[in-house]
C-alpha positions as CSV (number, residue, x, y, z in Angstrom):
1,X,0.0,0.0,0.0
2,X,2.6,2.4,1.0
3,X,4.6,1.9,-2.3
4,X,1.6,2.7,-4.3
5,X,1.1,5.9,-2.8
6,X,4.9,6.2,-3.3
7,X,4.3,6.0,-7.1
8,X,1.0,7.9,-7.4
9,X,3.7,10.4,-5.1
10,X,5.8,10.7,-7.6
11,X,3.5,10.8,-10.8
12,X,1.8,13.7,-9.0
13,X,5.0,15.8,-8.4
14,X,6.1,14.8,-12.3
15,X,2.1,15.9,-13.3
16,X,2.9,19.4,-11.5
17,X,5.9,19.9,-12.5
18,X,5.8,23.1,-14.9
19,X,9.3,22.7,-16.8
20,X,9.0,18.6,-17.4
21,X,5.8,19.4,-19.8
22,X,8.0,21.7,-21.6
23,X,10.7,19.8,-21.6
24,X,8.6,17.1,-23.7
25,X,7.0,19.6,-25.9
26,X,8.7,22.0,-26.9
27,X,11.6,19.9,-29.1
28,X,8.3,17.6,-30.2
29,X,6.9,20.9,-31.9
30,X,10.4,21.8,-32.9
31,X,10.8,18.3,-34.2
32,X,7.3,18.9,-35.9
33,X,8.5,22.0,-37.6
34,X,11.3,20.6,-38.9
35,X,9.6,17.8,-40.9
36,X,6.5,19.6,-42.0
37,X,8.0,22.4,-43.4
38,X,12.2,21.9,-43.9
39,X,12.2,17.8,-44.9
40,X,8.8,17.3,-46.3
41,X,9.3,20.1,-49.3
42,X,12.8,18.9,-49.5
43,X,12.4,15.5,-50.2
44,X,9.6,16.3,-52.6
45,X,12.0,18.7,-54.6
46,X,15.0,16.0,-54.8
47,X,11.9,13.1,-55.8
48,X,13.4,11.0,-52.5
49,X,9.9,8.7,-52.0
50,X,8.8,11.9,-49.5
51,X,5.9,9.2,-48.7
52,X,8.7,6.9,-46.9
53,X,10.1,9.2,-45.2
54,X,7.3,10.8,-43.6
55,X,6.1,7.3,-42.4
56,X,9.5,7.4,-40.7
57,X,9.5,10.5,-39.5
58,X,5.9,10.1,-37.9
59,X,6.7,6.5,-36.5
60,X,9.5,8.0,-34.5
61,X,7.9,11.1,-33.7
62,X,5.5,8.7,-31.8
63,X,7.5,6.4,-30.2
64,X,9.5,9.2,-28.8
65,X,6.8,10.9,-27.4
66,X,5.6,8.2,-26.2
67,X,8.7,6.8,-24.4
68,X,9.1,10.3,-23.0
69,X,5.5,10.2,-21.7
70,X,5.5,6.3,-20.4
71,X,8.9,5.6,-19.5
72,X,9.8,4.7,-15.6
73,X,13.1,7.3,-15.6
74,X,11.7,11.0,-16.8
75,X,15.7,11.8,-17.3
76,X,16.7,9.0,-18.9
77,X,13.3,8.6,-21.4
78,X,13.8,12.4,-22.2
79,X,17.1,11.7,-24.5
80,X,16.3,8.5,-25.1
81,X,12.7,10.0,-26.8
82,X,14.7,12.5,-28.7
83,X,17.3,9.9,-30.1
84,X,14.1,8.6,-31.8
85,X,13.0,11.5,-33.1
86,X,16.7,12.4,-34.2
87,X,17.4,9.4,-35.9
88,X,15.5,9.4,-39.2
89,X,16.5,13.0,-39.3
90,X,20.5,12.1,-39.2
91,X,19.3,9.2,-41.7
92,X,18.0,11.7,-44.1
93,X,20.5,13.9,-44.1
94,X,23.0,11.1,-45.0
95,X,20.8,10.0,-47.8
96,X,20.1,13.7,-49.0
97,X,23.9,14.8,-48.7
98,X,24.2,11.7,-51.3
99,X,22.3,12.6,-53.7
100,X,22.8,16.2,-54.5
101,X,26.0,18.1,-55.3
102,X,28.5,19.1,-52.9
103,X,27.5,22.8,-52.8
104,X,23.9,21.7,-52.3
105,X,24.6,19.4,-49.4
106,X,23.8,20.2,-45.6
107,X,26.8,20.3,-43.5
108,X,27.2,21.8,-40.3
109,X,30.7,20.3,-39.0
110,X,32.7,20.9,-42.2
111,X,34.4,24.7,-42.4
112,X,33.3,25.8,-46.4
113,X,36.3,26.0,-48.2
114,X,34.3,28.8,-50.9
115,X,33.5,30.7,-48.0
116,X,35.9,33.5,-48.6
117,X,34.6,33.5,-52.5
118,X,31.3,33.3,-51.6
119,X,32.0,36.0,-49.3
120,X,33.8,38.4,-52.0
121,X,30.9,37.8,-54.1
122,X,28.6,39.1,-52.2
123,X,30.6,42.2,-51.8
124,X,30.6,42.1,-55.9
125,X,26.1,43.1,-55.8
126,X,24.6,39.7,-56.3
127,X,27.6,37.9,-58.5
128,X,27.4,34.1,-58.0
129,X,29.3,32.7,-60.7
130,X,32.9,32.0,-61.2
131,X,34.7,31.1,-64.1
132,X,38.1,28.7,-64.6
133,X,39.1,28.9,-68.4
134,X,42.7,28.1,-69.7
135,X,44.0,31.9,-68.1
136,X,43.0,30.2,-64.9
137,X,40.3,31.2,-62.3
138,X,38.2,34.2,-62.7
139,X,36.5,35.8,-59.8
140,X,33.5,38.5,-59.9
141,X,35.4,42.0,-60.2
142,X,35.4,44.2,-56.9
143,X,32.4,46.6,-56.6
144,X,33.7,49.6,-57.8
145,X,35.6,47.5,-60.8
146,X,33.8,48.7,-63.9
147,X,34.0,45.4,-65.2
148,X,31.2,44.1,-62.9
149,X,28.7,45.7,-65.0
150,X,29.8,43.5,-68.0
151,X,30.1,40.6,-65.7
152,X,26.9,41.0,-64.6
153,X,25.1,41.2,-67.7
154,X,26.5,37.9,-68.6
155,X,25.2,36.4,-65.7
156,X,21.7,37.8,-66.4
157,X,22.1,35.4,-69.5
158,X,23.4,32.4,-68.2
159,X,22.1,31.8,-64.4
160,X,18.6,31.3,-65.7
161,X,19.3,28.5,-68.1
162,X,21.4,27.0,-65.9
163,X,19.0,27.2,-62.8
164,X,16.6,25.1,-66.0
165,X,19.3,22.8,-67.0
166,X,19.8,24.3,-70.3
167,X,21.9,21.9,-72.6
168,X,23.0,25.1,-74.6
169,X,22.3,29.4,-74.6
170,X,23.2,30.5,-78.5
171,X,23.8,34.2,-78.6
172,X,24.1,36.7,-81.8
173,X,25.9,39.8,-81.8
174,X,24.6,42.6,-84.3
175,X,23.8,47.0,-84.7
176,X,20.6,45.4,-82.9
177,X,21.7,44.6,-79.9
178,X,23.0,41.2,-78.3
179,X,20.5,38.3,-78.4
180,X,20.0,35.4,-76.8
181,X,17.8,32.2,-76.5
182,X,18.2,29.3,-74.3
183,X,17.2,25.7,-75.1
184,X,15.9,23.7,-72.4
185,X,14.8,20.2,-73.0
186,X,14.8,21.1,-76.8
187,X,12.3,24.1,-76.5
188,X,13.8,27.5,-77.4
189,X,13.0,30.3,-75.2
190,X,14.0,33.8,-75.7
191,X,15.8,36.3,-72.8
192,X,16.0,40.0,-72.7
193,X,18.5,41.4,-75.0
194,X,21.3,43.9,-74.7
195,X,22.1,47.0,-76.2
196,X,25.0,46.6,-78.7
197,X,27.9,48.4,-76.7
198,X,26.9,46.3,-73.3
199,X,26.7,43.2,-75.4
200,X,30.0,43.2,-77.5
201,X,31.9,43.8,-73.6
202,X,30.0,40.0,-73.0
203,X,31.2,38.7,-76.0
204,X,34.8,39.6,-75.4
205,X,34.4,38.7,-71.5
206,X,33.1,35.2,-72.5
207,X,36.4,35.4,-75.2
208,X,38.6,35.8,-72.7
209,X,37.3,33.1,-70.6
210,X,37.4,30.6,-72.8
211,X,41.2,31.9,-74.2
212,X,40.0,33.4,-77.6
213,X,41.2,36.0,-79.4
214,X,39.9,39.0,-78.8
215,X,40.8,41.0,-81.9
216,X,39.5,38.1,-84.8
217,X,35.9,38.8,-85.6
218,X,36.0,36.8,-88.6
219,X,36.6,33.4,-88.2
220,X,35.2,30.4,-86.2
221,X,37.0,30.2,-82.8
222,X,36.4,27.1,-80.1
223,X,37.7,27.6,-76.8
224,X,36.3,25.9,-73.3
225,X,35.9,26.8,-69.3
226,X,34.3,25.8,-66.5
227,X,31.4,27.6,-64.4
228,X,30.5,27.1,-60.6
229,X,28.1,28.8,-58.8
230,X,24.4,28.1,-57.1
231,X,23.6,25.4,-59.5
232,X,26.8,23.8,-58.9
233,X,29.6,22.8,-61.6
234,X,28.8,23.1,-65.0
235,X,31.4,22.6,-68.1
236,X,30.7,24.7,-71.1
237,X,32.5,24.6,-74.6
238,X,31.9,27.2,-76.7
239,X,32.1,28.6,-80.4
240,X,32.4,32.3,-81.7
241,X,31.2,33.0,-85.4
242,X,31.9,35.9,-87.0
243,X,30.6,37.3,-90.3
244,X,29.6,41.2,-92.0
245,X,26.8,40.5,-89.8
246,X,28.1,40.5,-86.5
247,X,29.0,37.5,-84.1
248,X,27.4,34.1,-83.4
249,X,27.8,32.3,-79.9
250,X,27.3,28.7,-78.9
251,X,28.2,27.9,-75.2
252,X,27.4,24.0,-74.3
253,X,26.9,23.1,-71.2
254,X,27.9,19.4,-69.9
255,X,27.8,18.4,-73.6
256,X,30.1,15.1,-73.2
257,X,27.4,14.4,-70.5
258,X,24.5,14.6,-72.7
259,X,25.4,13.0,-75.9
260,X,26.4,9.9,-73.4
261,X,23.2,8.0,-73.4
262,X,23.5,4.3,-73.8
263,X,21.9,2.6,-76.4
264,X,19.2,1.0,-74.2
265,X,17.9,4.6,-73.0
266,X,17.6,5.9,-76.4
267,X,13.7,5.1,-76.8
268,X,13.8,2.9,-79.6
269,X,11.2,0.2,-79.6
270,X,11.9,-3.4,-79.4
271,X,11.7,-4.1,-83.0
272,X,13.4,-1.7,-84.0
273,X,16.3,-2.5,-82.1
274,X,15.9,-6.6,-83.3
275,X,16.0,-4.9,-87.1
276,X,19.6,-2.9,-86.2
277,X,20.9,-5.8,-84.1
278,X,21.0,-7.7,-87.1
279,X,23.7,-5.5,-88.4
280,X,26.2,-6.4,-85.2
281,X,27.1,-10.2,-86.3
282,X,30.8,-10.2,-87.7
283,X,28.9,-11.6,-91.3
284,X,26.1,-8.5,-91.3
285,X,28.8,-5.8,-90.3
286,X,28.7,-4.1,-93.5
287,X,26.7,-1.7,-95.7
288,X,25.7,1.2,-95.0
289,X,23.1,3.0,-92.6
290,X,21.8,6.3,-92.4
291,X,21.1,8.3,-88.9
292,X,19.0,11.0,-89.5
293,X,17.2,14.2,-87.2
294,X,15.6,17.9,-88.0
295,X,19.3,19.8,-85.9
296,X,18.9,19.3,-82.4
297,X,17.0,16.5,-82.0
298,X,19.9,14.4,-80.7
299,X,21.2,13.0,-83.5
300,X,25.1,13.1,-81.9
301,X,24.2,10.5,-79.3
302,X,22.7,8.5,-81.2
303,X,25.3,8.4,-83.4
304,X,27.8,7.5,-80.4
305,X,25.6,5.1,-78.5
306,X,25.2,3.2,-82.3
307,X,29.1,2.8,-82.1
308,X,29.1,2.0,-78.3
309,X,27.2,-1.3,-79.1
310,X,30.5,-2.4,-81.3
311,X,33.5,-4.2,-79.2
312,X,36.0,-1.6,-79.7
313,X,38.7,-3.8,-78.4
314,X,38.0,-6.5,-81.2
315,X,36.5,-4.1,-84.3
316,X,38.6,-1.5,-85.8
317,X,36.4,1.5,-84.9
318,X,36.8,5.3,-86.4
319,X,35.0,8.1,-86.5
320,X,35.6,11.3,-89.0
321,X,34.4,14.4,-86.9
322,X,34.8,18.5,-87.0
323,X,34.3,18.8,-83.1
324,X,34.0,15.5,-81.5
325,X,31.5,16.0,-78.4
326,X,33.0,12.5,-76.5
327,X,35.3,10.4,-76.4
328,X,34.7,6.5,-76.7
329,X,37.2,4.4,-75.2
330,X,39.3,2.2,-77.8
331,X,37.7,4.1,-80.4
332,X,39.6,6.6,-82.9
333,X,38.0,10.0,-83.0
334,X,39.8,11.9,-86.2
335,X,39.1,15.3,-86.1
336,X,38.7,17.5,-89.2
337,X,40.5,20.6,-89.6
338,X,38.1,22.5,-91.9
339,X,41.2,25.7,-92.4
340,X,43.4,23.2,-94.4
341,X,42.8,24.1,-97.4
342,X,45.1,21.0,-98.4
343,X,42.1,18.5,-97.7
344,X,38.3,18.7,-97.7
345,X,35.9,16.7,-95.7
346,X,35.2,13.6,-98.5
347,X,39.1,13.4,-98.6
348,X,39.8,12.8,-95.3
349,X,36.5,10.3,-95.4
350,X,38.0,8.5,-98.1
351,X,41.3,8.1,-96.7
352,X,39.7,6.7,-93.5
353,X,38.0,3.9,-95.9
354,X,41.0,3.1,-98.0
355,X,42.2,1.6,-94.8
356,X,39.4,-1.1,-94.3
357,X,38.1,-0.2,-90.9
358,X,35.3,-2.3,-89.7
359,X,32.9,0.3,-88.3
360,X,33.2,4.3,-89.3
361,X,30.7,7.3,-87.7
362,X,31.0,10.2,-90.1
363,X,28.6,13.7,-91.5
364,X,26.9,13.5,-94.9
365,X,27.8,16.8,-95.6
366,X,27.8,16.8,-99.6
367,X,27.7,15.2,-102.8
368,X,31.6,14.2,-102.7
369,X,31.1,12.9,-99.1
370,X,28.1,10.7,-100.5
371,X,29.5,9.8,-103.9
372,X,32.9,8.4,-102.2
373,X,30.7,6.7,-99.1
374,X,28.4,4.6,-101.6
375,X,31.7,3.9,-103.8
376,X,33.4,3.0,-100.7
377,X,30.3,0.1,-99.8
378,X,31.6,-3.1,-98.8
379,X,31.6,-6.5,-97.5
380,X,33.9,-5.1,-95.1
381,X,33.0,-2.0,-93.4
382,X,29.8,-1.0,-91.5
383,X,29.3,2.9,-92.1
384,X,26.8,5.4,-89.7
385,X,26.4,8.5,-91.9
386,X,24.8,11.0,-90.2
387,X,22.3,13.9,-91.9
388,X,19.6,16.1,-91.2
389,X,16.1,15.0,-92.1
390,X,12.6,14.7,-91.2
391,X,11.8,11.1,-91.8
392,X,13.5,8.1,-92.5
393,X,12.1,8.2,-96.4
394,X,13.5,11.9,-96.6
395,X,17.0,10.2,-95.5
396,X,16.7,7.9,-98.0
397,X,15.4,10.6,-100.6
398,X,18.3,12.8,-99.8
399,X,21.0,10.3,-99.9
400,X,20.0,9.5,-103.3
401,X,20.1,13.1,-104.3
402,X,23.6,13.7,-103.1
403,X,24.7,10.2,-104.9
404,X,23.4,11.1,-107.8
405,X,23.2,7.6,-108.9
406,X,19.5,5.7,-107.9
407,X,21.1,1.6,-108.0
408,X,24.4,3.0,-106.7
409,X,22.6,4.8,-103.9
410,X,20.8,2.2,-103.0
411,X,23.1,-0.9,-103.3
412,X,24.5,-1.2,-100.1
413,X,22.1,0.9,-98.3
414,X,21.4,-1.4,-94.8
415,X,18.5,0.9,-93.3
416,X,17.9,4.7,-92.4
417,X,16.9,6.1,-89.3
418,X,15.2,9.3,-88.2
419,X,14.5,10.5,-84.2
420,X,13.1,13.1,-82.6
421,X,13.3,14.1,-79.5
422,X,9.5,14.8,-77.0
423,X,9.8,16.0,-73.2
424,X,9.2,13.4,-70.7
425,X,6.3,14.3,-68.6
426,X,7.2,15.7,-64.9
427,X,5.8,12.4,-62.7
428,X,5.1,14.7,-60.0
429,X,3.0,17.0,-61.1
430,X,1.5,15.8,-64.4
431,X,-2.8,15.4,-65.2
432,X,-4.6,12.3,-66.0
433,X,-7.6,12.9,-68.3
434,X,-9.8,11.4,-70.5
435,X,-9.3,12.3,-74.2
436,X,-12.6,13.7,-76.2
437,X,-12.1,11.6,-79.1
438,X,-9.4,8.5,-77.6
439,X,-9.9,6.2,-81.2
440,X,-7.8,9.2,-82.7
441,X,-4.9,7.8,-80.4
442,X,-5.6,4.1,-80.9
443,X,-7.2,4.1,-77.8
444,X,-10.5,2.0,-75.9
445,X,-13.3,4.0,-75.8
446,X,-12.7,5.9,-71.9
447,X,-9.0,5.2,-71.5
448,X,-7.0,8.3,-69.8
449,X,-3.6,9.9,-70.9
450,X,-2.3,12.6,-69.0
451,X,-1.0,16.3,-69.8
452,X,1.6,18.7,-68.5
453,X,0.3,20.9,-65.3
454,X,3.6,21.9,-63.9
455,X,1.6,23.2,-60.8
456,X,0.9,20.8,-57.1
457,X,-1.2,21.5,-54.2
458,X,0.9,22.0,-51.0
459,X,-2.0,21.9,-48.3
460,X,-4.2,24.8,-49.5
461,X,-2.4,26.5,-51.7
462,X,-1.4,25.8,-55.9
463,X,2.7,26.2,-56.1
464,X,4.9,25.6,-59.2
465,X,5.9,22.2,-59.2
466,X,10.0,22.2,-57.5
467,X,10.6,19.3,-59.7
468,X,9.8,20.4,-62.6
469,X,10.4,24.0,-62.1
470,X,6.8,24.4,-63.1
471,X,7.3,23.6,-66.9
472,X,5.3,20.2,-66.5
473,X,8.3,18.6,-67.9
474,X,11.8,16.8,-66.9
475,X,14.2,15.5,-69.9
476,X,13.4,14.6,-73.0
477,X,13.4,10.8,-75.0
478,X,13.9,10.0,-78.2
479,X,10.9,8.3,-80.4
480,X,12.5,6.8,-83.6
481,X,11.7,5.4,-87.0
482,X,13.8,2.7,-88.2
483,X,13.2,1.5,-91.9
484,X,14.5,-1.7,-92.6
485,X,16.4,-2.4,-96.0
486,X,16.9,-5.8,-97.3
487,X,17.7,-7.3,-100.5
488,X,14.3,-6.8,-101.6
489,X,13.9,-3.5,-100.6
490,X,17.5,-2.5,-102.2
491,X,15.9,-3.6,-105.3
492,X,12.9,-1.9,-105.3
493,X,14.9,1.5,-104.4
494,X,17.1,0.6,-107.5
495,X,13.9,1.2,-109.5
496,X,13.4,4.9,-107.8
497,X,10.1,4.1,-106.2
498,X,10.2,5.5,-103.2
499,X,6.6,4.7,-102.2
500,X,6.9,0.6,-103.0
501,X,9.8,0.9,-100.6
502,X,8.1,2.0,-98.0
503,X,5.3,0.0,-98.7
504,X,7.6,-3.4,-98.3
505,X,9.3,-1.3,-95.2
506,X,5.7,-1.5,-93.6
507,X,5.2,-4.7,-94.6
508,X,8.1,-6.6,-92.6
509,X,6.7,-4.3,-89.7
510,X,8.1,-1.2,-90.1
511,X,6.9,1.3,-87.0
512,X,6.0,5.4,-87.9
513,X,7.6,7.5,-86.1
514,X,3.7,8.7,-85.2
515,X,2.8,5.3,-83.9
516,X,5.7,5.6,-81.8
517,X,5.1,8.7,-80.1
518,X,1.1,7.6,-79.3
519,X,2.9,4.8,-77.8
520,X,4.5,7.5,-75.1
521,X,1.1,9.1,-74.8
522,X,-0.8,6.0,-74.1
523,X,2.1,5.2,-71.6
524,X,2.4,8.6,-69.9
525,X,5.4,9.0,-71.1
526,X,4.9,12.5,-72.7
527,X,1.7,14.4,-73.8
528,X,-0.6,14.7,-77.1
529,X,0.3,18.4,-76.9
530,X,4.1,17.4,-76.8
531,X,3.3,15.0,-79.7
532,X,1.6,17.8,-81.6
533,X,4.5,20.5,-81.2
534,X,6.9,17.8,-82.5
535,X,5.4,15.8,-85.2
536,X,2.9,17.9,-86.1
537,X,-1.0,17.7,-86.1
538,X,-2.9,16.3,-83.1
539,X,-6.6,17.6,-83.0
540,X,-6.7,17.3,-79.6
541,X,-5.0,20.2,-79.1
542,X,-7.7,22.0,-80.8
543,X,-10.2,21.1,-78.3
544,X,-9.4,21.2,-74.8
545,X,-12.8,22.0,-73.6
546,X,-14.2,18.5,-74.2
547,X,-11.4,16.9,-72.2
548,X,-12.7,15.5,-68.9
549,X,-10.2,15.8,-66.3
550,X,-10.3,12.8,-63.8
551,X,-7.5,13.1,-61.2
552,X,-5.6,16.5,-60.3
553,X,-2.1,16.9,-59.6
């Protein structure tokens, strides 16, 4: 009896107690705080399965509360109970710190070795990039440096793409003014131009970065540097063009990085990869196949990921390029120097062939090119030519101009290829709806695709999506056409008919580049609108009123 009242003692004095309450409650709404408003946005930004973690979170949140509330020892429950809490935290932050780049990551013990930059830039307005080019590093000029101006006014161009993960910012110096246009996941957006005088300082700022010459206006210059600032570390290779016109600018960024793709991510469907695979037995590594895409659809990494399927420590592998963008491993990149005026681009093609190799990646650029690559055809040697085109038939129709020759063109033609490239739907934030009219996509009567928003609902309010940056859209895929030529086929084309190619093409199950892309739509992949802006057509852009939305973001 006496014990009990001991206890019930005891609770009483912990019940009264005005600091052990707050003690418990204060760190538990803390703790709250934390989660609801630091970790839970932040692990929806970086896509880290925000759902696990705030099962986590919550499950310790409760047993430390509870162990804190129910455990014999107040003193020793208290740190046990914020252990609990504590733990999925540190967890996080070990995950987090993983997958985002070192100036992103959170780090409270380590002494910032920028810190001094980072202050000095902040002295310099609101600089935040720095530059490392072949002169060495470049720091944001002091405030009172009448350079900052200029150094500022480049940043104005090339912080916002790469906040968007531009894969390039093209630039044109002229009387007008300088312009500029970023291209982010293909699409070409436009940025605020500067007045001629302002611009041709950021011209000769980004010429000295990248170790130009300053005084040549006239011809085509290629220089590279490095840039790290908010968005972390970016490499950049640039081009300058000058003609009576003014100045043309081409900065890169990551570009090695993005014409890396293997051959498995390209998009290609699966029978389209079983008709090229037939080209990779020692027997069938011969002919010739054409790589085609509209500029800047991609066509450089498909090019390299073609040649990455090839053993380059048993094949003889070359390439024949003006700039290559990456280097493959046991493959030999030759580089064409367009200012020798001692050899053009079908000379140095032809030299490359006279020495058997068995696989070669090189341009279509002209008639000489093509008249010394269909000569060249052999038993021998498997060439990718690459060219700009719309459709795999306007490759094949092309190629045949430049020949010049129909049965030559087309006797050791192997296939022709043609991509596109359509921006992949953000997952987080994108629409389902029903379609007005689904039998226009091949779809069952009530079956839902879905459609960029770009917007989520955070408790009551509509934000831009942190994902996507509220575009609707993250990365782009390539859909593909692949037009299979056989004997057959080769003959037909020998004839000039064009049409009965295709028709044969279709008829060993040959895939539209169109019947591909519904393919993404039907899958979620990307949108009819997407579809619409890059093949063309689509009436259900034209009525959006009749779409039924059924789930929000």
């Amino acid at each position: 009896m006496m014990d009990t009242g001991m206890t019930l003692a005891e609770t009483s004095v912990f019940l009264l107690s005005p600091w052990k309450p707050l003690l418990m409650w204060a760190p538990f709404v803390a703790w709250a705080w934390v989660v609801g408003t630091k970790l839970d946005p932040d692990s929806r930004r970086l896509r880290l399965d925000h759902y696990k973690w705030n099962m986590a979170h919550m499950a310790a949140g409760i047993a430390g509360l509870s162990v804190m509330l129910f455990a014999w020892s107040f003193y020793v429950s208290w740190f046990v109970g914020m252990l609990l809490m504590l733990l999925p935290i540190l967890c996080y932050w070990k995950v987090r710190n993983a997958a985002v780049p070192e100036d992103q990551q959170y780090n409270l013990f380590k002494k910032d070795p920028q810190a001094s930059t980072h202050r000095k830039k902040r002295s310099s307005k609101d600089a935040v990039l720095q530059f490392q080019g072949p002169s060495g590093i470049f720091d944001a000029p002091a405030k009172e440096d009448p350079q900052l101006e200029t150094w500022l006014d480049l940043e104005s161009i090339l912080v916002p793409g790469l906040q968007l993960e531009a894969s390039r910012i093209n630039m044109a110096l002229s009387q007008g003014g300088l312009a500029s246009a970023r291209f982010v996941h293909t699409m070409s957006e436009r940025q605020d131009s500067i007045d001629p005088e302002a611009g041709a300082k950021v011209v000769n700022l980004l010429k000295s970065l990248a170790g130009m010459d300053l005084q040549d206006t006239r011809h085509t210059q290629y220089g590279e540097f490095s840039i790290q600032g908010v968005h972390g570390f970016v490499e950049a290779r640039m081009s300058v063009t000058g003609s009576s016109r003014g100045q043309a600018v081409r900065i890169d960024f990551d570009q090695a990085k993005n014409v890396s793709i293997p051959y498995a991510q390209l998009g290609l469907e699966e029978s389209q990869k079983e008709t090229l695979d037939e080209l990779m037995p020692d027997h069938e590594r011969h002919g010739i196949v054409l790589l085609s895409a509209p500029a800047g659809q991609g066509l450089s990494a498909t090019g390299y990921a073609m040649l990455g399927r090839h053993d380059a420590y048993t094949s003889n592998i070359k390439t024949l390029e003006r700039r290559p963008l990456l280097g493959l491993e046991g493959v030999d990149h030759v580089t064409f120097d367009p200012s020798n005026p001692d050899i053009d681009y079908a000379t140095a093609l032809q030299s490359i062939l006279r020495r058997d190799p068995d696989v070669v990646l090189a341009e279509l650029l002209d008639s000489e090119t093509a008249k010394i690559t269909a000569a060249a055809g052999s038993d021998s040697t498997l060439q990718y030519m690459m060219l700009n085109a719309d459709s795999a038939a306007m490759a094949i129709r092309e190629w045949v101009r430049l020949v010049g020759d129909v049965p030559k063109a087309a006797k050791h033609l192997r296939a022709a290829v043609c991509q596109r490239l359509v921006r992949l739907l953000c997952p987080d934030c994108k629409q389902q709806f029903t379609p007005a009219d689904p039998k226009s996509l091949r779809l069952p009567e009530g079956s839902s695709v879905y459609r960029s928003s770009g917007k989520v609902q955070v408790r009551n309010d509509v934000e831009d999506c942190q994902s996507c940056r509220g575009t609707g859209y993250i990365g782009a895929i390539g859909v593909f056409e692949v037009f299979p030529i056989d004997k057959e086929c080769r003959q037909i084309l020998a004839t000039g008919d064009l049409k009965a190619a295709m028709m044969h093409a279709r008829r060993m199950r040959m895939v539209l580049m169109q019947e591909v892309a519904l393919k993404r739509v039907a899958a979620g992949i990307t949108s009819i609108e997407e579809m619409s802006r890059v093949l063309g057509g689509g009436g259900e852009k034209k009525k959006p009123a009749k779409a039924q939305t059924t789930q929000g973001a």
